[in-house]
Steps between C-alpha positions, in 0.01 A plus 500: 500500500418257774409700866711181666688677801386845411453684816173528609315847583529481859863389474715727735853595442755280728777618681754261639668463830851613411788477744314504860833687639514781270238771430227281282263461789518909562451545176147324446375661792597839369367444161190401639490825722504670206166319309349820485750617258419277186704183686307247299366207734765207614539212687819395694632167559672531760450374892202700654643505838817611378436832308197564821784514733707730257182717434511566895911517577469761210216687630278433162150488523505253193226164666610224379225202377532121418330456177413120384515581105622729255192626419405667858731756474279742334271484768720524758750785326313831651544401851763269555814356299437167392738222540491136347695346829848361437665402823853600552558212702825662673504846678621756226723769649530887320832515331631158553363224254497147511471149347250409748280738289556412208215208415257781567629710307528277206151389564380823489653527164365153360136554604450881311647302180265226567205705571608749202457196306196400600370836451384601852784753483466832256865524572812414706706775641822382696637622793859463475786243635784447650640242312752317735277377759314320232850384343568333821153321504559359190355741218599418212461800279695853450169687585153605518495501093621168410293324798196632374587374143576186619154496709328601126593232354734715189827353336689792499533783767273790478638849464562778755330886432542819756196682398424864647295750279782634396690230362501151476838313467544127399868378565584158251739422766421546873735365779807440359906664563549735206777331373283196461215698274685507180513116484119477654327688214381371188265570184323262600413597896454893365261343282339298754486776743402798291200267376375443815539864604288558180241307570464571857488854390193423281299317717571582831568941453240518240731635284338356120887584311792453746823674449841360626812690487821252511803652667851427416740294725749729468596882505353678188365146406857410370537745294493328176739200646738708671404481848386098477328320229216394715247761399601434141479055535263441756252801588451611163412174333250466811365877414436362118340156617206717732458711170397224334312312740281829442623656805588870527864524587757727458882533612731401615514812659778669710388487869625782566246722321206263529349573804426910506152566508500563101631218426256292768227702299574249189491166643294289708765279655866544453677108547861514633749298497584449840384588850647861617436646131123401549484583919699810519266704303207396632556566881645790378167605368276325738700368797174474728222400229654251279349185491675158443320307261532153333393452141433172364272326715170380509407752782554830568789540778686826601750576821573830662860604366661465830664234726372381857698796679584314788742807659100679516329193588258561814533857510180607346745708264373299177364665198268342326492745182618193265261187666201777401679550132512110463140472649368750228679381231421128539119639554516688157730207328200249569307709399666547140551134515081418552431729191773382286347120567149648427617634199649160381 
């Protein structure tokens, strides 16, 4: 397999700027207060001078340093928190975002994809958005996901996992009304979905045979027709297709029963149907460790599971227990991905 945009060696994991008015910037300089602790090494694009002034309104002894390339962070990890400069070009002010922002923050984006690409990036790890500044500048797409598709070059979106040790969730449909998912699913995008989710699981986990467990749209998974004929037309045919791609599939399930920790003992993935069946159970589990992650693309890229906080923003009242989970998990999820490509 050609090494072409392989990361290199030296290649550091990326974090991105985020919303400048919520709690991204406290974040970073948290997580990197906390390098002793396994935090694997990062760089931030983000605006030097702005997260040095934060480090000192918050009373963090986090130093801040300009790096020129990707490939100084290592060096500069131990003592300082390196940052590939992006200039906000407008003041950003805790808890109250703005358009003015917004081309920063979309650059920030654009360069870890392009860097990611151009292996000089092990990984990409996003800090989140707040999506209607950006609207307002012009952005064109829903979210983080689909603009880093789009950046990738790939024809068709690339699929959404919650990961946390102790489950990882899939959802086949992701921000839609509920009364809109019945006419949103098809075989066809279970099938699409679930084989991503299987692949991703092979080469990027490590694990060799991936399981998926398929839940039902509805209660009891229709009960043989009489609660919807969903399970029975669409999510079953979709089950049968993965089978014989070769992939190890079973339901669909009832959701209701699919997510104790017996049941999570006999799948690697389970792939729902729609967004609460696949989020409520996870932040149930793992509220302040699971990890947003995008399968799919040509580069590793996970989020914290949280939003930009903006009532917290400023405070110095931010956790960053999820930015270390999506740290470490992009860190081991390059590393599954270097082996797999040795392998190939």
């Amino acid at each position: 397999m050609s090494d072409e945009g392989a990361p290199r060696s030296e290649a550091p994991l990326l974090l991105t700027m985020g919303e400048p008015a919520g709690i991204g910037g406290e974040i970073a300089l948290k997580a990197w207060l906390r390098r002793g602790e396994g935090v694997p090494a990062f760089a931030a694009i983000d605006d030097p001078d702005r997260l040095a002034a934060l480090a000192a309104a918050l009373g963090l002894a986090a130093p801040v340093r300009a790096i020129a390339a990707p490939g100084e962070a290592a060096a500069v990890f131990p003592a300082a928190l390196p940052v590939l400069a992006q200039r906000l070009g407008a003041p950003a002010v805790a808890g109250r975002p703005s358009a003015a922002t917004a081309a920063a923050v979309i650059a920030s984006i654009e360069r870890a994809a392009k860097l990611a690409l151009a292996g000089e990036a092990a990984a990409i790890v996003t800090n989140p958005i707040q999506k209607k500044p950006l609207y307002d500048a012009g952005f064109a797409h829903p979210g983080h996901t689909e603009f880093l598709g789009a950046l990738a070059g790939l024809s068709a979106p690339p699929a959404m996992m919650l990961a946390a040790d102790e489950l990882r969730v899939v959802p086949v449909t992701i921000h839609r009304p509920l009364a809109e998912v019945p006419r949103a699913l098809s075989t066809a995008e279970i099938v699409r979905i679930g084989t991503i989710a299987a692949a991703a699981l092979a080469r990027d986990f490590g694990i060799a045979k991936p399981r998926l467990a398929v839940a039902g749209l509805n209660p009891h998974a229709g009960e043989a027709g009489s609660l919807g004929d969903e399970d029975e037309t669409i999510v079953a045919p979709a089950v049968d297709a993965l089978r014989g791609a070769g992939i190890d599939a079973v339901g669909p399930l009832p959701a209701d029963t699919m997510f104790h920790a017996a049941a999570r003992a006999r799948y690697d993935a389970a792939l729902c149907m729609y967004h609460d069946q696949a989020l409520i159970p996870i932040k149930t589990l793992a509220f302040d460790r699971a990890v947003n992650v995008t399968l799919g693309l040509p580069f590793v890229r996970t989020s914290p599971d949280h939003g930009t906080a903006l009532d917290i923003a400023g405070k110095g009242l931010a956790d960053p227990t999820s930015l270390i989970a999506a740290l470490r998990m992009a860190a081991a999820m390059a590393r599954c991905r270097r082996a797999a490509r040795a392998r190939a």
